[in-house]
N, C-alpha and C positions, 0 to 999 in steps of 0.2 A: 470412218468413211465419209461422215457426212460435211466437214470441213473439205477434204479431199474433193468430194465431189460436186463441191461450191467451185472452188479454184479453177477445177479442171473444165467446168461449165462456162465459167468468167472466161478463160483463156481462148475457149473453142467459141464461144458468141452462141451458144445452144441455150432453149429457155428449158424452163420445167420446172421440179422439185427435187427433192432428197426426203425423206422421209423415215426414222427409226422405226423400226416396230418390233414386237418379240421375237420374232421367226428370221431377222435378215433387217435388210435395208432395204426399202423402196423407192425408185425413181421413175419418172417421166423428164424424157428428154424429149424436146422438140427444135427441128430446125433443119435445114437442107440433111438429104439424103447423105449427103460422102459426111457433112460435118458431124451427124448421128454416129457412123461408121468411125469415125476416126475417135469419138468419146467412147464407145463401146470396147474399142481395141486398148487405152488405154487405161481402161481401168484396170485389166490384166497389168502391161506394162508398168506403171507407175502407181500402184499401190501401194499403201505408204506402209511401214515397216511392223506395224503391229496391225495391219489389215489380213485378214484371212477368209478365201476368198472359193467356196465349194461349189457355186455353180452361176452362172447369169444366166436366166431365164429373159426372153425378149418375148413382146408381145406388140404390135402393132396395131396403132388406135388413130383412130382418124385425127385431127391436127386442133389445138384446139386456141389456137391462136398464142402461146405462150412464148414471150420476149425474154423477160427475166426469168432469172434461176433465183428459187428461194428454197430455203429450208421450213419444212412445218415442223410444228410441234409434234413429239411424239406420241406416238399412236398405243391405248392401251388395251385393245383389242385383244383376248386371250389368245393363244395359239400350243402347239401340242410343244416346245422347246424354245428357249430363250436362251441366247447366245451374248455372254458379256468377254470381253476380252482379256487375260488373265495380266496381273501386273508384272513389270517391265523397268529392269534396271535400267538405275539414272543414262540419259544419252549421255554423247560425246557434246553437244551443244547444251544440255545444262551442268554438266556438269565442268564445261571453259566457264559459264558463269559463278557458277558455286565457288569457284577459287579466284574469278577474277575482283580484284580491290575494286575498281570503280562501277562493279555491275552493281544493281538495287537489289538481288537478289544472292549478293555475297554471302556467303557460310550461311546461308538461310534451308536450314534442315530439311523441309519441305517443299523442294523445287520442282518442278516438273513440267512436260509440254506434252500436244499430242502423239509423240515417237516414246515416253517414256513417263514412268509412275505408275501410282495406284489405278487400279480399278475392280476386278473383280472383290478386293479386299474391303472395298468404301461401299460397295451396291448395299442398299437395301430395300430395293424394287429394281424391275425391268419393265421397259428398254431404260438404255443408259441414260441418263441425262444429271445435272449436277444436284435435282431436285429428288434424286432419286441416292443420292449417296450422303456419307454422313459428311459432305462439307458443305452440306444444304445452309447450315447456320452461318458460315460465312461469308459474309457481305462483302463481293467484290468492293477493291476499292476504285479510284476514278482510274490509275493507271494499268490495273489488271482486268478491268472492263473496257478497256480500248484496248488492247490485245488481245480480249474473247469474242471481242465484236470486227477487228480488222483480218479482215479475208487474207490477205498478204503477209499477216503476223502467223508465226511456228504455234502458236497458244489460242489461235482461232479456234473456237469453241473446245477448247480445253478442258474437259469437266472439271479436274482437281484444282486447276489453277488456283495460283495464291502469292502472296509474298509476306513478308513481314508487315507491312502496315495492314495486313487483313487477313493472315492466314493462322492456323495452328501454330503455336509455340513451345519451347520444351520447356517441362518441368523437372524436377529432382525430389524424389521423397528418399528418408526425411530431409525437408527443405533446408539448404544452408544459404550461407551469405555469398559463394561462390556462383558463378553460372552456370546453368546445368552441365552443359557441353564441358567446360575447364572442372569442372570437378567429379563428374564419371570417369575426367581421361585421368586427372589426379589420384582415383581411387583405384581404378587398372593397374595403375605404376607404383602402386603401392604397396598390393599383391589382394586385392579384394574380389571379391565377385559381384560385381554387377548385374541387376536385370534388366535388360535393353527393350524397351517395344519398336517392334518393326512392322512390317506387313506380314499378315497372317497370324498375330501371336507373338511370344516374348522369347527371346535368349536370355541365359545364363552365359556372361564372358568374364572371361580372367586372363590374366599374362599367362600364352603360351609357355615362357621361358620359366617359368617360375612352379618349381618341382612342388612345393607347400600347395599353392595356391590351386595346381590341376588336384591334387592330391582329396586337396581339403570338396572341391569341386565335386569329385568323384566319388566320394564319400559322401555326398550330402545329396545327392542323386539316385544314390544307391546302385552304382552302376561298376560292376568290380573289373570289368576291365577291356571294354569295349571301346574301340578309340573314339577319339573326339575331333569334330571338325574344326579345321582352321578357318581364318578370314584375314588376310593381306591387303594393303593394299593396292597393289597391282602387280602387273604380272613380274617385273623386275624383283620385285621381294617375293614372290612364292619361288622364280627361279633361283634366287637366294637360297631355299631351303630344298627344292628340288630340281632331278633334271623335267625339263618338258617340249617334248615337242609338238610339232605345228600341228598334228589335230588336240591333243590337247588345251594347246594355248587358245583356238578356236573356240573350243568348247566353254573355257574359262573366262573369256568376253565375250560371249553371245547374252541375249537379253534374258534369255531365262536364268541364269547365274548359275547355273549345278556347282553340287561339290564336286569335284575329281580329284580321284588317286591318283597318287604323282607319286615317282620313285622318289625315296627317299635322300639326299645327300646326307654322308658319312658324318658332316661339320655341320648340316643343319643345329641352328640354336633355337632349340624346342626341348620343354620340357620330356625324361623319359616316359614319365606316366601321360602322355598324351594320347599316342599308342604304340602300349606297349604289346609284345610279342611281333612288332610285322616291321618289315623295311618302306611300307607306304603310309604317306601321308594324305587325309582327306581334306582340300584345300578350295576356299570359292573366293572369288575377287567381291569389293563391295557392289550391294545393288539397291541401296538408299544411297540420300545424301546424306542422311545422317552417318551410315555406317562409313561413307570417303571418308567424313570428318574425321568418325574416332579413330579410323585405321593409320591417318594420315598424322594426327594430334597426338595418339601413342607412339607411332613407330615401332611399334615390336608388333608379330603375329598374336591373334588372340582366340582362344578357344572362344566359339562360339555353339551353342546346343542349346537343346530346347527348354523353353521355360516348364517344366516339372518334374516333378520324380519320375524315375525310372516302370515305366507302365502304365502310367495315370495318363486322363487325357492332356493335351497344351493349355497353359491357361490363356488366354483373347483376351477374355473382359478384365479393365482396370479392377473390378473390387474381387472378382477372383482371384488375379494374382496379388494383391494384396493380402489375401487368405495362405494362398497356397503358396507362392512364389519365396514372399518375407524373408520366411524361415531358413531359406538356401543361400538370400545376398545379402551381402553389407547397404546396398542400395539397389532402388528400381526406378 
């Protein structure tokens, strides 16, 4: 909101602040009487897509001379609820970047803008802010601090922001001579299990198609016959495997990513023990950029399920699953 409501402030000529705090967002808007009205009406209106929005309260204060719109620092005043915003599959605008050759942020795992990525996943304090998540460590570089700082830019105040010259990078344990990305997907196509860290915790993935590999999966889960979620990527290949119609397809690229059960096709190419006993399939589009890549870089559907045994908690932390995880993949 607090970007949002720099822009909208800029565009109307109203002065004030924006202000995060634990409980909501704080503003002072000042400026002609209809120009106040017309900012107030849009915040409704033109909220921007990960904005959620339970009440405007207005209160009226005498004038206090304010031209410029700025944003302060946030405020860490306790309060009875703290509201973070839950994380948010890749947009359609990062992710024309993520595949475009000449963008700076090509195949770079960890893209993301104000409309999409991490957040509640990275907090560890509230209100939001980037000092307050774990990409506190890294150091904007000169071109991703001119896009956190330009008002006009989609990445204006962007907590996660990042790119390759300053952002997170992937690893591969145990470490080989390949790249990590080329040789997770080399070890997918080869009939392996994989542990994937994503938001929220780790998957267990393998090649759907591949009867051993669910097999070996399911067994090592301990999980005797409870289906398994798919991850395609995009909707063309889960209608590949199933039929779906338009609330379906709806549901399957909206920003919270759900799995949906999709009726099965007769020809789908899916393992039988993925699930067995039922004609549905549980199926979700990717909602990293990391997950476009591998979905994109295998080409085959791939079970994707949670990082631990069957009833234990998920492992999160890198040296838990380390512990726990190991023993289930050929790699994490």
């Amino acid at each position: 909101m607090r970007p949002f409501t720099f822009a909208l402030a800029n565009r109307l000529g109203v002065g004030g602040l924006v202000q995060n705090r634990t409980d909501g967002v704080w503003l002072e808007v000042e400026g002609p009487k209809v120009d106040v009205a017309r900012f107030v009406d849009a915040l409704r209106r033109e909220a921007p897509p990960l904005a959620r929005i339970d009440a405007i309260e207005a209160i009226e204060q005498a004038p206090l001379g304010q031209v410029d719109f700025r944003i302060e620092v946030s405020a860490d005043a306790a309060a009875t609820a703290s509201f973070v915003a839950p994380d948010a599959a890749t947009c359609d605008g990062c992710l024309r970047e993520l595949l475009d050759p000449a963008d700076r942020r090509y195949r770079y795992p960890f893209i993301n803008c104000t409309s999409c990525g991490p957040r509640l996943t990275i907090v560890v304090g509230a209100p939001y802010d980037r000092s307050r998540t774990t990409m506190a460590s890294f150091e904007l570089c000169a071109s991703c601090r001119a896009e956190y700082d330009d008002v006009s830019d989609r990445r204006f105040h962007a907590q996660p922001v990042a790119c390759p010259a300053c952002g997170p990078r992937l690893a591969i344990e145990p470490a080989t001579r390949a790249e990590p990305l080329a040789g997770a997907v080399a070890l997918l196509g080869s009939g392996a299990i994989v542990a994937i860290k994503g938001l929220g915790g780790y998957h267990l993935a393998c090649d759907a198609r591949n009867d051993e590999a669910v097999a070996t999966l399911r067994s090592k889960k301990h999980r005797d016959d409870k289906p398994f979620a798919l991850m395609v990527a995009d909707v063309a290949a889960a209608e590949a495997l199933c039929t779906i119609d338009e609330a379906e397809r709806a549901l399957l690229e909206s920003t919270a990513r759900p799995i949906v059960l999709l009726r099965r096709r007769p020809t789908a190419a899916v393992a039988r023990t993925v699930a067995p006993g039922t004609d549905r399939l549980g199926v979700m589009l990717p909602y990293t950029p990391l997950h476009h890549l591998l979905a994109r870089d295998t080409g085959f559907p791939l079970v994707m399920t949670s990082g631990n045994v069957t009833d234990e908690p998920i492992a999160y932390r890198d040296a838990d699953a380390r512990t726990r995880i190991s023993p289930l993949a050929q790699r994490t």
